[in-house]
C-alpha positions in Angstrom: -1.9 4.4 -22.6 -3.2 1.2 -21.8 -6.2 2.0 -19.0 -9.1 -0.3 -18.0 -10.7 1.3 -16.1 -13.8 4.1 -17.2 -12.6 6.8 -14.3 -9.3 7.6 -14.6 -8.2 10.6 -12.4 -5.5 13.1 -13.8 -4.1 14.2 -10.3 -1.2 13.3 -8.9 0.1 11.4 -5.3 2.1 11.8 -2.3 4.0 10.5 0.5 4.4 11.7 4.3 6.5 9.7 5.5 9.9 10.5 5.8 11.2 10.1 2.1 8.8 8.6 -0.7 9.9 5.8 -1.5 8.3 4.4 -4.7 10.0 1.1 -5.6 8.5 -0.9 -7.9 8.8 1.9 -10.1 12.3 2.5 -11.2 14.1 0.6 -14.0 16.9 0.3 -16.1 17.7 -2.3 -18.8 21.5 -2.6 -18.0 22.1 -5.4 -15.2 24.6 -3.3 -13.4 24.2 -2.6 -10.1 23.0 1.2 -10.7 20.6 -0.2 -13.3 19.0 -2.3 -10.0 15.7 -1.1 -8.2 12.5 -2.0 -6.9 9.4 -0.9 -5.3 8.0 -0.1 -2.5 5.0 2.5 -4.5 2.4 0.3 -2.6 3.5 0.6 0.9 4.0 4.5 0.6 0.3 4.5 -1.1 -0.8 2.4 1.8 1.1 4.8 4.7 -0.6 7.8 3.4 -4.0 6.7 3.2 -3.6 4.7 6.6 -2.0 7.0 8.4 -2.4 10.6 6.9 -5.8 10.5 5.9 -7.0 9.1 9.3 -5.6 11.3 12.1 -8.0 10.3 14.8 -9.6 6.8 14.1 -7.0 3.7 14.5 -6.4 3.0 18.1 -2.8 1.5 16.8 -0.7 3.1 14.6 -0.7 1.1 11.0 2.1 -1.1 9.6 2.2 0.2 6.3 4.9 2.2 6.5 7.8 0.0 6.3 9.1 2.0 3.1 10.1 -1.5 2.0 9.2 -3.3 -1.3 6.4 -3.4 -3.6 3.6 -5.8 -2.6 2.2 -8.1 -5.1 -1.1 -7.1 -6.2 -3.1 -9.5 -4.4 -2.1 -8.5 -1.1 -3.9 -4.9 -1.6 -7.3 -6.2 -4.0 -9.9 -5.5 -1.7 -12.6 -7.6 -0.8 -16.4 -7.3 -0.1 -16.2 -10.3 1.8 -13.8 -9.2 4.3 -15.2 -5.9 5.2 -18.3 -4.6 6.5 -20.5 -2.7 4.9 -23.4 -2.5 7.4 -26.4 0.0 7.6 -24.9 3.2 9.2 -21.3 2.5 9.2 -20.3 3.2 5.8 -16.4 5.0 6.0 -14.6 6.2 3.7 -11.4 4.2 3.2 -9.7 5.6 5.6 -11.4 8.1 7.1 -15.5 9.7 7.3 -15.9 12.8 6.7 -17.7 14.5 9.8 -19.1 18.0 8.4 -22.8 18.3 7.4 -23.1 20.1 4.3 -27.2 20.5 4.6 -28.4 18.7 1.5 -28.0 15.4 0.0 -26.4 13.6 2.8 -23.2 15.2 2.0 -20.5 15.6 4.5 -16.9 17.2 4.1 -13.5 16.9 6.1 -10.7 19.5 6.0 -7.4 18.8 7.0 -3.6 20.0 7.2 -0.7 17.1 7.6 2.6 19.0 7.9 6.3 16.7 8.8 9.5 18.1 9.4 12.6 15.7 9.6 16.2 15.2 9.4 17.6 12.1 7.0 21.2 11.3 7.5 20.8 9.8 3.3 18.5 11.1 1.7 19.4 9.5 -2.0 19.3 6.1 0.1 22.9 5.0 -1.3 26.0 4.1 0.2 28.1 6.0 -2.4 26.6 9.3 -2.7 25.1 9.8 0.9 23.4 13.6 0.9 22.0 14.9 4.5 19.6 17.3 4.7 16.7 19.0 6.8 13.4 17.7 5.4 9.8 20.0 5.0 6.6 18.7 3.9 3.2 20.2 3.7 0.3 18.0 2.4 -3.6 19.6 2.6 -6.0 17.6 2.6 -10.2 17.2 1.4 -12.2 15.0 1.6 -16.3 14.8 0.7 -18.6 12.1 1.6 -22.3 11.1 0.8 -23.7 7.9 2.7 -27.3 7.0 2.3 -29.5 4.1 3.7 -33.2 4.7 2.0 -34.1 1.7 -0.1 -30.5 0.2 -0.2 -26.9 1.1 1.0 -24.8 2.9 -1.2 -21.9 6.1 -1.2 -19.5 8.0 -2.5 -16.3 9.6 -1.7 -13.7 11.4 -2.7 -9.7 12.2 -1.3 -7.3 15.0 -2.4 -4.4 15.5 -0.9 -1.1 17.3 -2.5 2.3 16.5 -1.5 5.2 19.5 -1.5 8.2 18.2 -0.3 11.2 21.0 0.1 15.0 19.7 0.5 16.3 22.7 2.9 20.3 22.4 1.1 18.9 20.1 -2.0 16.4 22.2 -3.9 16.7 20.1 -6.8 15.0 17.7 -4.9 12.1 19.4 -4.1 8.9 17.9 -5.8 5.0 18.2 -5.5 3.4 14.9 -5.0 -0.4 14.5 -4.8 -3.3 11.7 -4.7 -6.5 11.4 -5.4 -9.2 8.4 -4.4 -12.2 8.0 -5.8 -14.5 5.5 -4.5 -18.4 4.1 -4.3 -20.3 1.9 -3.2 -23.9 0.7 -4.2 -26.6 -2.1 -2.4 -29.5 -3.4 -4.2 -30.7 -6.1 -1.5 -28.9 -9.5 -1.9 -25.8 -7.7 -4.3 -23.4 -4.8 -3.3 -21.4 -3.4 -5.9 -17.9 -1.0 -4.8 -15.7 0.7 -7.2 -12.1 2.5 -6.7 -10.1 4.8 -8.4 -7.1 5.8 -7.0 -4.4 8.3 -9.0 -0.8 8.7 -7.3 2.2 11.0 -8.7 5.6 11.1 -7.1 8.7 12.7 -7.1 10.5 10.9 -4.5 13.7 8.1 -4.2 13.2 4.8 -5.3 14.8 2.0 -2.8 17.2 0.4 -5.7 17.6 3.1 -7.9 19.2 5.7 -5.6 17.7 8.4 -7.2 14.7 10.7 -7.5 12.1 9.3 -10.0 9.1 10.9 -11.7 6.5 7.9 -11.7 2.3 7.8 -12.4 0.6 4.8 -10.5 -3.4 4.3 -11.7 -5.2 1.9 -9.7 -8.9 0.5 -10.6 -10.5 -1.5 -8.3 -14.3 -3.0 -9.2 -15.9 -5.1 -6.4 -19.0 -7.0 -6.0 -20.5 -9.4 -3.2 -23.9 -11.4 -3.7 -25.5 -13.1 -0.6 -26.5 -16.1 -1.7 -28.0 -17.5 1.7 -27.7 -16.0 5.1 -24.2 -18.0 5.9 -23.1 -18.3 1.7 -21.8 -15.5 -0.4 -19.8 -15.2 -3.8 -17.9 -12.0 -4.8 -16.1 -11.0 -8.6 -13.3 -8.7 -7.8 -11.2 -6.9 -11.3 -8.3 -5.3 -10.7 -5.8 -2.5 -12.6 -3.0 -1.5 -11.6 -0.2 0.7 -14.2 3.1 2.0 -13.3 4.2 4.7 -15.8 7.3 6.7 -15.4 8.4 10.3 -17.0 11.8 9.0 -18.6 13.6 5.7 -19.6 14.5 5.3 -15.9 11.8 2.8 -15.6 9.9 0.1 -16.6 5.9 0.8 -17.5 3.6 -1.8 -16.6 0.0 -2.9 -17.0 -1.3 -5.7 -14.6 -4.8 -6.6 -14.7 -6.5 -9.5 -12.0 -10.2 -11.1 -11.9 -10.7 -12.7 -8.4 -13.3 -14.7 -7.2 -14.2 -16.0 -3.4 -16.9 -18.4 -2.1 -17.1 -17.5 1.4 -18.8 -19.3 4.2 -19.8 -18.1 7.8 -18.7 -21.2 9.5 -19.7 -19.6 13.0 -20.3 -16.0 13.8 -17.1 -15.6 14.8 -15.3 -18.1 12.0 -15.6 -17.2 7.8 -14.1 -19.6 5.2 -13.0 -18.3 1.7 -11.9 -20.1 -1.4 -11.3 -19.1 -5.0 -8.6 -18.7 -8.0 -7.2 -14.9 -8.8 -6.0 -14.8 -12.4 -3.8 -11.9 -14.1 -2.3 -10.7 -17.2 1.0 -8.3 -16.9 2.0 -6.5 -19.6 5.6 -5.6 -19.3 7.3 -2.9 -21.6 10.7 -4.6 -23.0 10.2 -7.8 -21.1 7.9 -11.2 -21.7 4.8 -10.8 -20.9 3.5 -12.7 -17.5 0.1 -14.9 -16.9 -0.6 -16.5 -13.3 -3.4 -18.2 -11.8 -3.2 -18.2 -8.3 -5.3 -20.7 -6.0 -5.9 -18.9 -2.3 -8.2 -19.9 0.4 -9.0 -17.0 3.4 -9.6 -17.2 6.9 -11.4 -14.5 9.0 -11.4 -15.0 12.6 -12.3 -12.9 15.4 -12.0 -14.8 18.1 -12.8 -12.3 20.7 -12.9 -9.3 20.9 -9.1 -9.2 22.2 -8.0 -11.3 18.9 -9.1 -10.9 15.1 -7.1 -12.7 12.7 -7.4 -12.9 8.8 -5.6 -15.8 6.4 -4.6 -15.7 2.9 -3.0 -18.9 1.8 -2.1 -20.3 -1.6 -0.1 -21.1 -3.8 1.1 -19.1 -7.6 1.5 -20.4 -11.3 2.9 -18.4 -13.3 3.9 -18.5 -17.3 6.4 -16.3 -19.2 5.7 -15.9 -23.1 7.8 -14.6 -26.0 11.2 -16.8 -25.4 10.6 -16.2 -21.4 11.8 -18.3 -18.8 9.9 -21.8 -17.9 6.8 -21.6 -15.6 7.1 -21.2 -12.2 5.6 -22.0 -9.0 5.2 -20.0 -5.6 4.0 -19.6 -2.4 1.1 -16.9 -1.4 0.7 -15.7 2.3 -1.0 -12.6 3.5 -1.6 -13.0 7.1 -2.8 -10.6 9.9 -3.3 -10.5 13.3 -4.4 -7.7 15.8 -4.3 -8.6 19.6 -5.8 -6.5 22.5 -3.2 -8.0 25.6 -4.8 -5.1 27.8 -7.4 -1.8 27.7 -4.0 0.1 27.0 -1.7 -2.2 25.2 -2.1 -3.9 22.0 0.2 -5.8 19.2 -0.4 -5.9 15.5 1.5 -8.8 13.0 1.8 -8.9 9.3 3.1 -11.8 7.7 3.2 -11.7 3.4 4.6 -13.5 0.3 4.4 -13.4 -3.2 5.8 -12.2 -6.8 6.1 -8.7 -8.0 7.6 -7.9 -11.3 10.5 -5.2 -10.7 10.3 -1.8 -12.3 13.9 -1.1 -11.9 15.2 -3.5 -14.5 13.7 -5.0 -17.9 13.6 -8.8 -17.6 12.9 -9.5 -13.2 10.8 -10.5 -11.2 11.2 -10.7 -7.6 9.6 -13.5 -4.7 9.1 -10.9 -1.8 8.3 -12.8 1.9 8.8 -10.7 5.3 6.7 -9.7 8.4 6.0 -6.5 10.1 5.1 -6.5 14.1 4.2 -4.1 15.9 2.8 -2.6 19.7 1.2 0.2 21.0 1.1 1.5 24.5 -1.5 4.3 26.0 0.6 6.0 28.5 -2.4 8.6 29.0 -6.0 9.1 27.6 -4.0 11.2 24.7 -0.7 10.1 25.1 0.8 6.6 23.0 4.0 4.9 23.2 4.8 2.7 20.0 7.1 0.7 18.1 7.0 -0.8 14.9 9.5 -2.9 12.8 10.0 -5.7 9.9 11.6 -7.7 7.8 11.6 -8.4 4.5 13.7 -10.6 1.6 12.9 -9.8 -2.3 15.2 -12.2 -3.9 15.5 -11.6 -7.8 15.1 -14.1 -10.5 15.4 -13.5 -14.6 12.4 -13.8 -16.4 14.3 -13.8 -20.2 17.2 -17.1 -20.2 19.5 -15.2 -21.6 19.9 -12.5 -18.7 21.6 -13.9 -15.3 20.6 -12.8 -12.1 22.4 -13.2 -8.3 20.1 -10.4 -6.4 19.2 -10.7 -3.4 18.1 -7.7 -1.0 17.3 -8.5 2.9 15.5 -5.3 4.5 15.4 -4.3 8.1 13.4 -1.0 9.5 12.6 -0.4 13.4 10.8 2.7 14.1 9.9 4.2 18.0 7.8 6.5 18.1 5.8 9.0 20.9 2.6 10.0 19.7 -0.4 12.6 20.9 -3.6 12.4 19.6 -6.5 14.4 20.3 -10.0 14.5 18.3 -8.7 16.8 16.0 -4.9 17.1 16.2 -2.2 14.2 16.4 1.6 15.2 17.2 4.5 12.7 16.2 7.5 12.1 17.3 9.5 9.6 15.5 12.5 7.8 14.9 12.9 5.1 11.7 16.1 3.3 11.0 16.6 1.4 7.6 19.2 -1.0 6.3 19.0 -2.5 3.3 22.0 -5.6 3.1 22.1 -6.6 -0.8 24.4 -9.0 -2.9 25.0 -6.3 -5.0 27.2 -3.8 -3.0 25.9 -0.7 -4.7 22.3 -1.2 -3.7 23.3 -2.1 0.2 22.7 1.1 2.9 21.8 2.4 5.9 19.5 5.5 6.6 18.5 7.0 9.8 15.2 9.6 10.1 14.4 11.6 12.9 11.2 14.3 13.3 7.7 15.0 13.9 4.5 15.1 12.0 1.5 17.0 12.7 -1.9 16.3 11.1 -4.9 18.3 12.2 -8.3 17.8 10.7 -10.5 21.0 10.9 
C-alpha cells in the first residue's frame, strides 16, 4: 500500500449522521448506471469531527453535514495561516479536552454520542427502497497535552467507534470507527503541525446504492514561518488514500504540496497567494497531475462578520492515453454573520475537481453552497435550519469511454436542538433528493430522529 506518511493509524471510522454516506469511495468499471457512484467520505469525516466530537463549543451548528459529494482535496488541507495558534488557546481539532490528569499537562475527555432514527431509504435508491428504524452508539476519547514553556507545542489524540444496528436489516449492521492523531510544535519564528487521521466505514455510498467496505488514510504536514511581524510563508503536504475491501471500488493515492505567502494587510484584513500542486494515482485509470493557482482572503470585519476566500483557478493533465488537459475553476468561500446576540447565519460556497471512486476512468467538477441559521430561543434552547446545493457533473478522463452524467443534489434539514455544558439533545429532520441524468442514480430520502451526545 502506497502510504506517505510515517504514522499511519490501523483503526477504523465512523459516521453519526443519519446514514454514512461515503462517496467518493465506491466504484465500478462498467459505465452502467449501477456501476455509477461518488463520494461524499469527506463531508461525513468532516460531520463527525465537527459536530460529534464537539458537543458544547460551536455556537452554530456546522455545515458539514450535507451527506453530499466528495470535496476536492484542497477544500479540507489545512492551513497555519488561517488559524490561530496563540499562547493558551491551543484546541484540539474539534474539541479540548477539559480533565486534568495531574502530570505532564495532560488532560482527557470522555464522551458517549448515541442517534436513533427512522430513514424512509435506507440503500438511497429509487429501485430497491428498504425502510427501517436506525440505532447508533459511538464512544468517544479523547487526550490532550498543551504546553507553553519555551515554545508552543501539543498533542492529541481522538477515538471514536461507530456501531450502527439496522432494527429489520441486520445485514446492514456495521462497526465504523476513527481515529485523529495530531501535533503541533513552535520554535519561535516556525510552527510545525502534523495530522493523522484513519477512517473505516461500512455505510451506503450516494451513487452506488449499496453498503461499501472502504479505508480512508489522511496525512496532513503543516508548517508556518513568520518572516516579519505582518509577512509569513507556510509549506503544507498532503495524503489522502481511499482503499476499499472488494472490486466495488476504485483505490486511490493523491498527494499535494501547498504553499502561501500571506500578508496582514490590516488587523482585520490577511492576503494569501500561492500554487498547490498534486499527483493522483488512480488504480485502472490515467494517472492525474494539476497545479492549481489560489489566492485567500481572511476578513473579519467585525466581530458580527468574518469571512475567508479561496479563489483560483486548476490545470490539470491526464497521462497514459488520457484525455487532453483541462482547465477549472477553484472557490472555497465562507462566511459567518452575527445579525443579533441570538441569531446568526453561516454560508459555504465551493468548487473544484474530484476524481470519482465509483467508476474507473471519471472525474467530476463539483460547485454548490450550503447556508445556514441558527436561532437561541432560550439560554439552552436553539432553533436551526441548514440546507444546500450542489451539481457534480461527470466528465471521461480515458477518450475512448463516453460520459452524459450529471447529478444535481438538494438537502434541507430543521432541526431543535438543547445544549447544556455537558449534554446536547437533537431533534432533527433531513430531506435529500438527488435528480441525475441517469435514472438509476436519481432518489429521494427522508430522516427523522434525535441524537444525544454527552461528554463526561
Amino acid at each position: 500500500m502506497k502510504l506517505f506518511g510515517t504514522i499511519i493509524l490501523s483503526f477504523l471510522c465512523s459516521g453519526f449522521a443519519g446514514s454514512t454516506w461515503a462517496v467518493d469511495d465506491v466504484s465500478v468499471e462498467s459505465s452502467s448506471d449501477d456501476a455509477v457512484q461518488m463520494a461524499t467520505q469527506d463531508l461525513e469525516e468532516e460531520y463527525l469531527e465537527n459536530e460529534l466530537l464537539n458537543v458544547e463549543t460551536a455556537s452554530l451548528e456546522p455545515l458539514g453535514n450535507s451527506l453530499g459529494y466528495a470535496r476536492p482535496m484542497f477544500l479540507e488541507l489545512p492551513s497555519l495561516g488561517a488559524t490561530q495558534f496563540e499562547e493558551g488557546n491551543f484546541r484540539t481539532f474539534e474539541g479540548q479536552a477539559t480533565h486534568e490528569l495531574g502530570f505532564g499537562g495532560l488532560r482527557y475527555d470522555l464522551g458517549l454520542d448515541v442517534a436513533s432514527y427512522y430513514d424512509d431509504n435506507i440503500n438511497i435508491s429509487n429501485v430497491n427502497r428498504l425502510e427501517d428504524f436506525v440505532f447508533e452508539i459511538a464512544p468517544r476519547f479523547e487526550v490532550t497535552t498543551a504546553q507553553y514553556e519555551e515554545g508552543f507545542r501539543g498533542l492529541s489524540l481522538i477515538y471514536q467507534p461507530t456501531y450502527n444496528a439496522y432494527v429489520d436489516n441486520s445485514d446492514k449492521n456495521g462497526l465504523d470507527q476513527f481515529v485523529f492523531l495530531q501535533g503541533y510544535h513552535n520554535w519561535g519564528k516556525l510552527t510545525v503541525g502534523l495530522q493523522q487521521k484513519y477512517n473505516h466505514l461500512t455505510g451506503t455510498v450516494l451513487d452506488f446504492g449499496n453498503f461499501v467496505d472502504r479505508d480512508i488514510y489522511t496525512t496532513r504536514l503543516m508548517s508556518l514561518y513568520e518572516i516579519t511581524g505582518k509577512l509569513s510563508a507556510e509549506l503544507n503536504l498532503g495524503q489522502k488514500v481511499r482503499v476499499y475491501d472488494s472490486s466495488s471500488g476504485v483505490d486511490s493515492y493523491l498527494w499535494n504540496v501547498q504553499a502561501w505567502l500571506n500578508y496582514e494587510l490590516t488587523p482585520k484584513v490577511s492576503l494569501g497567494v500561492g500554487p498547490n500542486f498534486g499527483w493522483l494515482d488512480v488504480v485502472g485509470s490515467p494517472n492525474q497531475t494539476f497545479q492549481q493557482f489560489l489566492t485567500r482572503v481572511i476578513y473579519e470585519a467585525t466581530g458580527k462578520l468574518t469571512l475567508t476566500n479561496v479563489l483560483g483557478a486548476e490545470y490539470r493533465q491526464f497521462q497514459s492515453g488520457g484525455v487532453g488537459d483541462r482547465w477549472a475553476p477553484i472557490l472555497e468561500f465562507g462566511g459567518i454573520y452575527a445579525a443579533t446576540e441570538k441569531l446568526e447565519f453561516q454560508l459555504r460556497a465551493f468548487s473544484g475537481v474530484q476524481n470519482s471512486g465509483a467508476l474507473r476512468g471519471r472525474n467530476y467538477e463539483l460547485s454548490g453552497f450550503q447556508l445556514g441559521g441558527q436561532h437561541e430561543i432560550t439560554k439552552y434552547l436553539f432553533a436551526s435550519l441548514n440546507g444546500g446545493y450542489e451539481v457534480a457533473d461527470f466528465y471521461s478522463t480515458v477518450p475512448t469511454i463516453a460520459n452524459n452524467r450529471t447529478d444535481d443534489y438538494f438537502y434541507i434539514q430543521p432541526s431543535l436542538i438543547y445544549r447544556s455544558k455537558h449534554l446536547q439533545v437533537k431533534v432533527f429532520y433531513r430531506y435529500r433528493d438527488n435528480q441525475s441524468t441517469r435514472t438509476a442514480r436519481t432518489f429521494t430520502n427522508n430522516q427523522a430522529g434525535v441524537e444525544v451526545g454527552l461528554d463526561f
